[in-house]
C-alpha positions, 0 to 999 in steps of 0.5 A: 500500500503506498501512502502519500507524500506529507508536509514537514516543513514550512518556507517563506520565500522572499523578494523585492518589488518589481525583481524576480527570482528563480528557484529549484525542485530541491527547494519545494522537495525539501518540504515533502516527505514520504515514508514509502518513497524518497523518489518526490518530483514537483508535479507542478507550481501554481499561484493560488487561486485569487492571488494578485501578487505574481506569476509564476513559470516553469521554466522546464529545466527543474526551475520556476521564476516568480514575477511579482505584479508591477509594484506590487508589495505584500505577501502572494501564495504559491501552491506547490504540488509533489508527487510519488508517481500516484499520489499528490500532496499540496502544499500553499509557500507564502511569497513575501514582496517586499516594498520598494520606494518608487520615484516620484513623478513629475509632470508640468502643465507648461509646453516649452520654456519658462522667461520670466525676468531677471529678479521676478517670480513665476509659476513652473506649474510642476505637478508631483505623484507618488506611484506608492500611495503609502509615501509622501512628498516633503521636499522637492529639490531640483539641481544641475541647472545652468546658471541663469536657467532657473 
């Protein structure tokens, strides 16, 4: 009577916003075990159902790449399902996203150059966003101008 394969571990795979990251069938199977067998294989690798977090591929030479969503940050499942030949076991491996600070975005409402004359004020009409809504903006510092064009 063969038994299936069982969990005896747990992981946590980790990454960084917008960076991908590959791993191997020894990485999963280290989780699995099986008291018939020690012949476990990766039948497959998927993100859990109603994840948003990432994709994941199999890239066919016992290797899986992770891509987290564009900036996405947070924690994305991952199923992992091993095999003995005849029996599945399901394992669900978090995928912790760590956040990555964006560069701000800065647009202007103005087409073409800004006169204004010498020792006077003027609108530069910048607008700044923030592509991570958990940041803020205190200050703004513009350099690398030539003298007299700001």
């Amino acid at each position: 009577m063969n038994d299936a394969p069982f969990n005896q571990g747990n992981a946590l795979l980790t990454t960084s916003e917008d960076g991908a990251f590959t791993f191997d069938a020894s990485d999963m199977l280290d989780l699995f075990g099986d008291i018939d067998t020690e012949q476990l294989v990766v039948s497959r690798i998927i993100t859990a159902e109603g994840e948003d977090g990432g994709e994941i591929q199999d890239n066919g030479d016992g290797t899986w790449t992770f891509t987290p969503n564009d900036d996405f940050a947070g924690i994305s499942d991952l199923q992992v399902i091993v095999s003995d030949g005849e029996f599945e076991t399901l394992l669900d491996v978090p995928v912790f996203v760590r956040p990555v600070a964006d560069g701000a975005v800065i647009t202007t409402d103005h087409e073409g150059p800004l006169v204004f004359s010498e020792d006077s004020t003027g609108h530069l009409g910048l607008n700044v966003g923030l592509v991570d809504e958990s940041e803020s903006l205190s200050n703004l510092v513009m350099t690398g101008f030539p003298v007299g064009s700001l």
